[in-house]
C-alpha positions in Angstrom: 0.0 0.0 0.0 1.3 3.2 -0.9 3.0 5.3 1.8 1.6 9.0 3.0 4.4 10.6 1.9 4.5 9.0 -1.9 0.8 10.5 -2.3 2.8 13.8 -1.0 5.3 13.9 -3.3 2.7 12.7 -6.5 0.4 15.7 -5.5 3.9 17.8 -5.6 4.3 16.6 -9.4 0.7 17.1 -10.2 0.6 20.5 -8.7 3.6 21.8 -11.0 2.9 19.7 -14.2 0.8 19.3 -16.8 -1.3 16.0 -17.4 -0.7 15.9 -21.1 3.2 15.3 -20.6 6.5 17.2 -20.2 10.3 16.1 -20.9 12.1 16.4 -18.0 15.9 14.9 -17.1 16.0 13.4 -13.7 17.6 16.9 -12.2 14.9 18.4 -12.9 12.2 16.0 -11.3 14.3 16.0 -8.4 14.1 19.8 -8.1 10.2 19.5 -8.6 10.5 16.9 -5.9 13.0 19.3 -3.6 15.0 15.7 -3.1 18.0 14.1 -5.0 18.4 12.8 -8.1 18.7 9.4 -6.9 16.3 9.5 -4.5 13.6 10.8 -7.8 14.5 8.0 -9.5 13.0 5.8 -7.0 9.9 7.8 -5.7 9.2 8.0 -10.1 9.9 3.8 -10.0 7.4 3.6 -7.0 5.1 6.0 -8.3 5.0 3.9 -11.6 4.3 1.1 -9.7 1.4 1.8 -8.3 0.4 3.3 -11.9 0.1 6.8 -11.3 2.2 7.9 -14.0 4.4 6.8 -17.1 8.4 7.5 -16.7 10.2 6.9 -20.1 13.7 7.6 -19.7 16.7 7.8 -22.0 20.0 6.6 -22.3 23.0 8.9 -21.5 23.7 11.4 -18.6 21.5 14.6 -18.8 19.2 13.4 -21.6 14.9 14.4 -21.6 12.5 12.0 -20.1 8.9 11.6 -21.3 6.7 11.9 -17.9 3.0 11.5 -18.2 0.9 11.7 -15.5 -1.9 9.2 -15.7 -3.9 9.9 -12.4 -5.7 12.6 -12.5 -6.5 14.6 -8.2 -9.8 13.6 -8.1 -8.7 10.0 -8.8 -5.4 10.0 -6.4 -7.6 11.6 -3.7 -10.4 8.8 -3.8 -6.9 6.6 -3.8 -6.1 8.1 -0.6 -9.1 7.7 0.7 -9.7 4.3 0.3 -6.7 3.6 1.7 -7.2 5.4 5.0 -10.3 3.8 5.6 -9.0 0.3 5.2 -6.1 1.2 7.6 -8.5 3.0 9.9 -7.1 6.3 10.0 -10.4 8.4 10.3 -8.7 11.4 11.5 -6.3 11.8 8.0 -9.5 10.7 5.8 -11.4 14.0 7.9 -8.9 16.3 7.2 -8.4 15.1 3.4 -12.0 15.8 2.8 -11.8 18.7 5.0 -14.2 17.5 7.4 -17.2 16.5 4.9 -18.3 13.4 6.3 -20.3 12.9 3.8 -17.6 12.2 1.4 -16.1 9.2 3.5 -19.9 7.4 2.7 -18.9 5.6 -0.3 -16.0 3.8 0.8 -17.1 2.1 4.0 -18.2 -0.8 1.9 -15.3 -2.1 1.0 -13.2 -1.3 4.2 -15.2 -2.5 7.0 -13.2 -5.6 7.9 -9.5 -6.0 7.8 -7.0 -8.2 7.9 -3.7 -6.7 9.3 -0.6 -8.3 8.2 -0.1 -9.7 11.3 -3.5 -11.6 11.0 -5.5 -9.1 13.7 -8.7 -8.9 13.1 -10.7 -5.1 13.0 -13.8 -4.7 12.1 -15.3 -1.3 11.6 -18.9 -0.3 11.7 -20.5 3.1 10.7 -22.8 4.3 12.8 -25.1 7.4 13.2 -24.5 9.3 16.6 -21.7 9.3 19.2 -22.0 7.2 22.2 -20.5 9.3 25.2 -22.3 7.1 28.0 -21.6 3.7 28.9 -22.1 3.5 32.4 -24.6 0.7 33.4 -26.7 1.9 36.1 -27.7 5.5 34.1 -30.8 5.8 31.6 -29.6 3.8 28.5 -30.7 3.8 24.9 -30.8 0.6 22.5 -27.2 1.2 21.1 -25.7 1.8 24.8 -27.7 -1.4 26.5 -26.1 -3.6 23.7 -22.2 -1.8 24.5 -22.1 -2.4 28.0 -22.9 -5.9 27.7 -20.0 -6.1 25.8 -18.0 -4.4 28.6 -19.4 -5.2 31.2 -20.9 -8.7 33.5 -23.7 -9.4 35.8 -23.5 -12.2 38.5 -25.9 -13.7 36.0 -26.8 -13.4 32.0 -29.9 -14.4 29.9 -28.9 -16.8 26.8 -30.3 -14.7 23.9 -31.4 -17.6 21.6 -33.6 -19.6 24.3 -34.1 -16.8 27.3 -32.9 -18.9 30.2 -30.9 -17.8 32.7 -26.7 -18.7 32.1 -24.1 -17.6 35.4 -21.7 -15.2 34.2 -19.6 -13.8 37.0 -21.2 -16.1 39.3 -20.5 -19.9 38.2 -23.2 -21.0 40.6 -26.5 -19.6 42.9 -29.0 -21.6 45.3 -32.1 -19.8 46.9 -31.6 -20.8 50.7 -34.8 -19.2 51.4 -36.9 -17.4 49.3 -35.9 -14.5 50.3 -32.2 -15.3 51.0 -29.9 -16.1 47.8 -26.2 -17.1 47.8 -24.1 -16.6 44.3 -20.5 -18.3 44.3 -18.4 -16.0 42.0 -15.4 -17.4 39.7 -11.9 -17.2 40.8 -9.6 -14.7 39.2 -11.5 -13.0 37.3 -9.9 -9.4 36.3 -11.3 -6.1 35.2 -9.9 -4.0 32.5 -7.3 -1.8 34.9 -5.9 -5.3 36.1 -8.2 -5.3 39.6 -8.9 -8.9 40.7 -12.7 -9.3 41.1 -13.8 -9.3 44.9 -17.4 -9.8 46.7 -16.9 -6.0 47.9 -17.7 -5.2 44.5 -20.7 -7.6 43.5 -21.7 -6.1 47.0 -21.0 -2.7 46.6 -22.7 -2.6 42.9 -25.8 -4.2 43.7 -26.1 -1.7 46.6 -26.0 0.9 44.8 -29.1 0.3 43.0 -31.9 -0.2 46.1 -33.1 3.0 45.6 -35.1 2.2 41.8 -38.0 0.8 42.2 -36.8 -2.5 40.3 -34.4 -2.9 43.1 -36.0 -1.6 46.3 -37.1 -5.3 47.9 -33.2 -5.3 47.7 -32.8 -5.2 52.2 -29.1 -5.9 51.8 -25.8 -7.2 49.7 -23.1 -9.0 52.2 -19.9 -10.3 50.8 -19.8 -13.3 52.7 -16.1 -14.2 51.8 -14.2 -13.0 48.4 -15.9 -15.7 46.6 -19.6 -15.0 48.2 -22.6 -12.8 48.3 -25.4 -12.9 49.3 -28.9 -11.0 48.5 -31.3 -10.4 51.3 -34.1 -9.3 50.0 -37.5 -7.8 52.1 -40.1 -9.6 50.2 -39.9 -13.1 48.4 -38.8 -12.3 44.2 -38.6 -15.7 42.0 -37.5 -13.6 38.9 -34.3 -12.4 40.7 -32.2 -14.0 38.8 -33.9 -12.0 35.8 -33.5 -9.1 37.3 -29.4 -9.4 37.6 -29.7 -9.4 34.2 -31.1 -6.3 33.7 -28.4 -3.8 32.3 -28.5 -1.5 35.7 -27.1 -4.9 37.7 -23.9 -4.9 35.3 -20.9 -5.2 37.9 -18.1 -2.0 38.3 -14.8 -2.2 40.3 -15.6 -0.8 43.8 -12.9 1.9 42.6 -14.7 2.7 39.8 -15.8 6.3 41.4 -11.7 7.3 41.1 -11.1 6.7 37.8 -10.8 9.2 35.2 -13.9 9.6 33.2 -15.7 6.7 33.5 -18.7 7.3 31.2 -16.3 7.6 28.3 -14.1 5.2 29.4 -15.6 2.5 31.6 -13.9 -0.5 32.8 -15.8 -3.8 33.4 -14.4 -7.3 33.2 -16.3 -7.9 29.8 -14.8 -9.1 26.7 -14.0 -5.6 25.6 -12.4 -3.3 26.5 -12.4 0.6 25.3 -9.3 2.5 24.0 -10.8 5.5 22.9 -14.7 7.4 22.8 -14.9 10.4 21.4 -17.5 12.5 18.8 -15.5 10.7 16.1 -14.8 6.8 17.1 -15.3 4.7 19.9 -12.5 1.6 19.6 -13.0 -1.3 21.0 -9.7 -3.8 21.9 -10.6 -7.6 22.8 -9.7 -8.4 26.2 -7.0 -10.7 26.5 -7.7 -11.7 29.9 -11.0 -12.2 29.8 -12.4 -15.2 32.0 -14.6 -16.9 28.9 -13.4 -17.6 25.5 -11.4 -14.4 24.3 -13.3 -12.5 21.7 -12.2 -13.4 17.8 -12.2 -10.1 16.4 -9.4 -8.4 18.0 -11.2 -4.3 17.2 -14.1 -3.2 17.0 -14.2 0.1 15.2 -17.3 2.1 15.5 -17.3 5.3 13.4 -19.4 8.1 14.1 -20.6 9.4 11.1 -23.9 11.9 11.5 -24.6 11.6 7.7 -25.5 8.3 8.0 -28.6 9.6 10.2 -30.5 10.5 6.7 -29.1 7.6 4.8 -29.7 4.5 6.5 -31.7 2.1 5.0 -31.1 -0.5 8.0 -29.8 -0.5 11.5 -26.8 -1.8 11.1 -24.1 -2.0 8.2 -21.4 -4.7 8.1 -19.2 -5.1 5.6 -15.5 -7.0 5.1 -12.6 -6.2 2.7 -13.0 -8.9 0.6 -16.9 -10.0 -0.8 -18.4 -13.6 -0.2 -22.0 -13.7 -2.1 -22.8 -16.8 -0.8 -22.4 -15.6 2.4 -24.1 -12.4 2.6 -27.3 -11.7 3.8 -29.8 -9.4 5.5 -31.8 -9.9 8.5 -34.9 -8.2 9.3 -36.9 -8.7 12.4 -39.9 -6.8 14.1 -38.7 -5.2 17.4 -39.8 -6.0 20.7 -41.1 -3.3 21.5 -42.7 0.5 19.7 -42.4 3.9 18.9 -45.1 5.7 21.3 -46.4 8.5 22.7 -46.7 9.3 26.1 -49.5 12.1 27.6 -48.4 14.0 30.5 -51.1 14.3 33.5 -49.2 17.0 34.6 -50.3 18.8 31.8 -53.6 20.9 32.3 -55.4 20.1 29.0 -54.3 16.6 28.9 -55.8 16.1 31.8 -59.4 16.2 29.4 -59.8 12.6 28.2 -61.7 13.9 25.4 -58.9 15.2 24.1 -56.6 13.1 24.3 -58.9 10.5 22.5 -59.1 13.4 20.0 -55.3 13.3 19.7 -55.5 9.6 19.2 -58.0 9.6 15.9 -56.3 12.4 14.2 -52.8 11.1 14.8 -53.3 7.2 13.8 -50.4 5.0 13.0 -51.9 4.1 9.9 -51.9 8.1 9.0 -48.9 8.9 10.3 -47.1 6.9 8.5 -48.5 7.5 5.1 -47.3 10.9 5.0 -44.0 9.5 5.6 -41.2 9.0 3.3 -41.3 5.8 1.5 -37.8 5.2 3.0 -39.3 5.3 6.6 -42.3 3.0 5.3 -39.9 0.4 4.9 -38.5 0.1 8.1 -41.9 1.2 10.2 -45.0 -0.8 10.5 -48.2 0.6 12.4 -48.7 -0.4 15.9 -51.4 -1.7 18.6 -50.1 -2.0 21.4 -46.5 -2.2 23.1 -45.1 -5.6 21.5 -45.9 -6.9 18.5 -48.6 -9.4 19.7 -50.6 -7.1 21.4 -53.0 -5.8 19.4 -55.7 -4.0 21.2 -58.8 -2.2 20.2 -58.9 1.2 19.6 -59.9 3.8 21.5 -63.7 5.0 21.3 -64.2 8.1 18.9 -64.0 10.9 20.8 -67.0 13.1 21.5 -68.0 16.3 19.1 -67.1 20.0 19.9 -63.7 19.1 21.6 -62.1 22.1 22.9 -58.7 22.3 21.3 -55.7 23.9 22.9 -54.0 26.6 20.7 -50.5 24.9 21.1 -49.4 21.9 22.5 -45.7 20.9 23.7 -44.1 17.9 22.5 -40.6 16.4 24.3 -38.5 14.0 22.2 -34.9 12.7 22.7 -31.9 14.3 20.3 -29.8 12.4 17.3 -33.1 9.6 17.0 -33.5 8.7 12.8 -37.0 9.2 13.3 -38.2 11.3 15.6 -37.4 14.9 13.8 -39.4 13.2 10.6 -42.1 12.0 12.4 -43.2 15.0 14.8 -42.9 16.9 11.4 -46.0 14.9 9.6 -47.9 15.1 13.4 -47.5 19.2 13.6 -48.8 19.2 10.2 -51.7 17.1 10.8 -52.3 19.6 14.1 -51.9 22.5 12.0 -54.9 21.9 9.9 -56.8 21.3 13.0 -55.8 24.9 14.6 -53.4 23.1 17.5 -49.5 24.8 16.6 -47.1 21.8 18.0 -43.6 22.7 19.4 -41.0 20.3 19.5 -38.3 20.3 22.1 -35.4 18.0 21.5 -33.3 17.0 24.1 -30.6 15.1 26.0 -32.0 11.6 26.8 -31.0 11.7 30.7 -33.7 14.6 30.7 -36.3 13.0 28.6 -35.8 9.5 30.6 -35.9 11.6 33.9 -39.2 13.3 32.7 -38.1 16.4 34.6 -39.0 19.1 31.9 -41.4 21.5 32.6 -44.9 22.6 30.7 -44.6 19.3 27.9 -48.0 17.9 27.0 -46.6 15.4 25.3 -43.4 12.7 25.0 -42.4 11.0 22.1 -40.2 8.0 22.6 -39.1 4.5 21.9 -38.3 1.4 23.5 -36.8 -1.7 22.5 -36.9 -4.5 24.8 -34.4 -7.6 24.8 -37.1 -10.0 25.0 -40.8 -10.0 24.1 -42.1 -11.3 27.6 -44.1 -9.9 30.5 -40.9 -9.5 32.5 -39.3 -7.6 30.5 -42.7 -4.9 29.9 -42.2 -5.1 33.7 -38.7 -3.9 34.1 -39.2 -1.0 31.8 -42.2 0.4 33.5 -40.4 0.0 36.5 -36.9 1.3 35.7 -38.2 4.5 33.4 -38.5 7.1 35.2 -40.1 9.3 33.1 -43.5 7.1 33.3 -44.0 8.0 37.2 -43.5 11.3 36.7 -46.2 11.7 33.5 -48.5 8.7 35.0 -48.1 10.2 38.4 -52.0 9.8 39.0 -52.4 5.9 38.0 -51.3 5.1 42.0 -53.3 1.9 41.5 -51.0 0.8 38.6 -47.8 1.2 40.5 -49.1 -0.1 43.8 -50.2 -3.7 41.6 -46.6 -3.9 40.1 -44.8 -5.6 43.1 -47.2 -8.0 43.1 -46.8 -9.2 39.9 -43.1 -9.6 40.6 -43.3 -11.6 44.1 -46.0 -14.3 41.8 -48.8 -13.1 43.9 -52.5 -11.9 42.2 -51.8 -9.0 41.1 -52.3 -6.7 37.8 -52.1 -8.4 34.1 -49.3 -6.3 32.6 -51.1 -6.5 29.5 -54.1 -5.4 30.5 -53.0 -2.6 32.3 -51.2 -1.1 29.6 -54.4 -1.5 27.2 -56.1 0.2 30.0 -53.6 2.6 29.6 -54.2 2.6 25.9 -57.9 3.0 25.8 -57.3 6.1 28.5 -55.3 7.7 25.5 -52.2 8.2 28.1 -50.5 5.4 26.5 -50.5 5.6 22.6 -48.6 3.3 20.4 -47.4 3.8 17.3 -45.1 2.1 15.5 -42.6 -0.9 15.7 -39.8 -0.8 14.2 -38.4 -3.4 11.4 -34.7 -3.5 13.0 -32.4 -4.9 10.0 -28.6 -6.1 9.8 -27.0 -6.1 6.6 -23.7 -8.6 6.5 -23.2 -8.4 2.7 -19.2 -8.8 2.6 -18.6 -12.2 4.6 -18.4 -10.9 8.4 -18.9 -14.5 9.8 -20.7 -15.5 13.3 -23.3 -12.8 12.9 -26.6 -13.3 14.6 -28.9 -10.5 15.2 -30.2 -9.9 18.8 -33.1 -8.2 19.7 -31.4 -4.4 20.0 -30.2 -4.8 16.5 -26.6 -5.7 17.2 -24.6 -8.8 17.5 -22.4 -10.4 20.0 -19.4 -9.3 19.0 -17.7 -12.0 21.1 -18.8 -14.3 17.8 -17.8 -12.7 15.0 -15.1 -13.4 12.6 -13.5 -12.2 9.3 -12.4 -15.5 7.5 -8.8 -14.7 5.7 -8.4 -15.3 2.3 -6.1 -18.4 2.8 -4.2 -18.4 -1.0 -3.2 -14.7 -0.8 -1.1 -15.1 2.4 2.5 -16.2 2.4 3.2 -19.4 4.5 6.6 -19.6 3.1 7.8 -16.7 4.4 6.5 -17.9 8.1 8.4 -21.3 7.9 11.9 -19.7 6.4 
């Protein structure tokens, strides 16, 4: 591959040269090139070589060459840039295109997956939106949930093909009462800064998190000896060992308060590790001394590029230097899980059923999404309730003469594909009817908090990592933001435990279709999550947030290109 400064020294020729030819001695190119005769010759030899230009010299000291240039800028820069995308240099590609993202787009194909030539394994992934949180226990998006699973372990971890419960940092647990549970953690197991794992921190993480409502029959977390903890809990919980494998039970070093930007930077004991985060990359290394099998891709490269926010046409791109068609294929599979809105009881006209209902009818899935763009068709299909399966009636038409605010504020979460598209077709829709819709976009700590003040309205999303009753559970439970705009519906949250500790208690789905039919719950799309493996990228299997275990992957080399006989000499 040609070297930085080659391309340097080309773009010196083509700068002082013309492309139709020119007879030069070799003095005189090494002047051009500001280098030694000598050292011309070989930079025009190299040059040749890679079949930028034609050097046809003559015999005898001092006599004319013929030099033609063959490659034009335009075609040495897309050189370049191809180049630095399949050695991962996204900071030189930026500054080549002078920062126009944009311009990077078309040669991400073909540079995805590398093989370096010391047989490391990097696979690079474009994505839409930087990630600067990856701290377990805080409000996490799709994206986030799936990262810190890669960084991260629990005491326990749900298989993702068959749902049952697998130990992770815990090799063994036995309930010695029902409301006593012992976990025997694995020996030697070592976070990312080289910390042994202790009971003080199973202890001290699990702790931490008695304050959420998931966690609060949490009485107590002893570290009986380094290899032991125990959960004491206040009230008997037979899904326990599904809740430790929510994302908020994910296991930090006690020390994890000291170390230096943590949310950028986290360390877990997972099978990756991160080397740098910023609003341009977020690099992941494998973790060589991680306690399963190590991880077979040795990088994961995830590129920030915003651009790709208008121009996705799946969730997920994948793509390896060299193409197997046999290999390649899509997969496409309904979330668990919707787009929705959310009406705020807070707010003093949404407190009038009748208009919510109202709101309802004229903003339909099925209405919505025809004044779409086809591209969002494809990927969006009209909702009934919160999963898939549920599809509940309806709500009733809402009565005549409906007194209709003047404007009505809507809260979404920033850098979402959708969300800007969508509450554009919805203030439309309101506009013929007289109602002017603002739209504020922000962080989504604050939208997940629910903390804003004088929003009607709250448009969201959820994907859940399993279409079960336990897992509708745990979100209502660990998003905050529904307390706060379902602050009246006491009887809802009061029935909740009850569901969890098995005794007669609410049906989750017929609470949220209660919810539904109140208009304070309103559904509205799911979301056709898609993974496009096109080039050969090997051990992929979608999981329910769109990604894949990136413990599994591989790039298979292409065995008759390498050199074995240079190995064994």
């Amino acid at each position: 591959m040609p070297s930085e400064r080659l391309y340097q020294q080309f773009e010196r020729l083509v700068r002082q040269l013309p492309t139709t030819g020119s007879e030069l001695t070799l003095r005189e190119v090494a002047e051009l090139l500001c280098c030694t005769p000598r050292n011309a010759r070989l930079l025009l030899q190299r040059m040749q070589e890679q079949g930028w230009l034609s050097w046809q010299s003559s015999a005898g000291r001092g006599r004319r060459a013929r030099l033609t240039l063959l490659d034009s800028p335009a075609m040495l820069q897309s050189q370049r840039l191809e180049a630095l995308v399949k050695q991962g240099r996204l900071e030189q590609a930026l500054l080549l295109v002078d920062g126009q993202v944009e311009r990077l787009l078309p040669y991400l194909g073909g540079g995805s997956g590398t093989l370096t030539p010391l047989g490391q394994q990097i696979l690079r992934v474009p994505y839409y939106r930087p990630l600067p949180n990856l701290l377990p226990h805080l409000p996490l998006r799709r994206s986030e949930i799936h990262l810190v699973r890669q960084i991260f372990n629990g005491l326990l971890r749900r298989n993702e093909e068959n749902g049952e419960i697998e130990p992770d940092l815990a090799h063994h647990w036995v309930a010695l009462s029902p409301r006593h549970w012992r976990f025997y953690l694995r020996p030697m197991v070592r976070f990312h800064h080289g910390k042994v794992l202790q009971a003080d921190d199973v202890a001290l993480s699990l702790a931490r998190l008695t304050t959420r409502p998931l966690f609060a029959h949490i009485e107590r977390v002893e570290a009986v000896s380094p290899r032991v903890v125990d959960i004491l809990l206040s009230t008997s919980d037979p899904w326990l060992p599904h809740l430790l494998c929510e994302p908020a039970a994910l296991i930090l070093p006690a020390d994890w308060q000291e170390l230096p930007d943590m949310a950028l930077y986290p360390v877990g004991s997972g099978p990756y590790r991160v080397v740098a985060n910023d609003s341009q990359r977020l690099r992941l290394a494998a973790f060589d001394d991680y306690f399963g099998l190590r991880a077979l891709i040795d990088e994961i490269d995830i590129w920030m590029l915003p651009p790709l926010a208008e121009r996705l046409t799946c969730q997920l791109k994948l793509a390896a230097e060299h193409r197997h068609p046999e290999r390649g294929r899509d997969v496409c599979e309904l979330e668990a899980g919707c787009y929705f809105m959310l009406a705020d009881q807070r707010s003093a006209c949404l407190g009038n059923a009748a208009l919510r209902s109202w709101l309802v009818n004229r903003l339909d899935p099925v209405r919505l999404l025809a004044a779409l763009d086809p591209e969002l068709q494809k990927v969006l299909a009209p909702a009934r309730g919160l999963l898939p399966h549920w599809r509940e009636l309806p709500a009733s038409l809402p009565p005549e003469g409906v007194s209709l605010p003047h404007r009505l504020v809507l809260a979404c979460f920033k850098q979402h594909l959708e969300f800007a598209a969508l509450a554009a077709v919805m203030g439309s829709i309101l506009r013929e009817e007289g109602v002017e819709l603002e739209v504020r976009e922000v962080d989504y700590h604050s939208w997940a908090c629910g903390d804003l003040e004088g929003v009607d309205l709250w448009l969201g999303a959820v994907n859940l990592e399993q279409a079960s009753d336990y897992a509708v559970y745990a979100w209502l439970q660990e998003l905050p933001l529904l307390r706060a705009v379902w602050h009246e519906a006491l009887s809802f949250w009061q029935g909740l435990p009850l569901w969890r500790s098995g005794q007669q208690g609410v049906a989750l789905r017929e609470e949220m279709a209660q919810l539904q039919r109140e208009a304070l719950f309103m559904p509205l799309f799911h979301h056709w999550l898609e993974l496009e493996n096109q080039y050969g990228v090997n051990g992929v299997r979608m999981t329910a947030l769109g990604w894949f275990d990136f413990r599994n992957a591989w790039i298979a080399p292409q065995v008759e290109a390498m050199d074995f006989g240079r190995d064994l000499e």
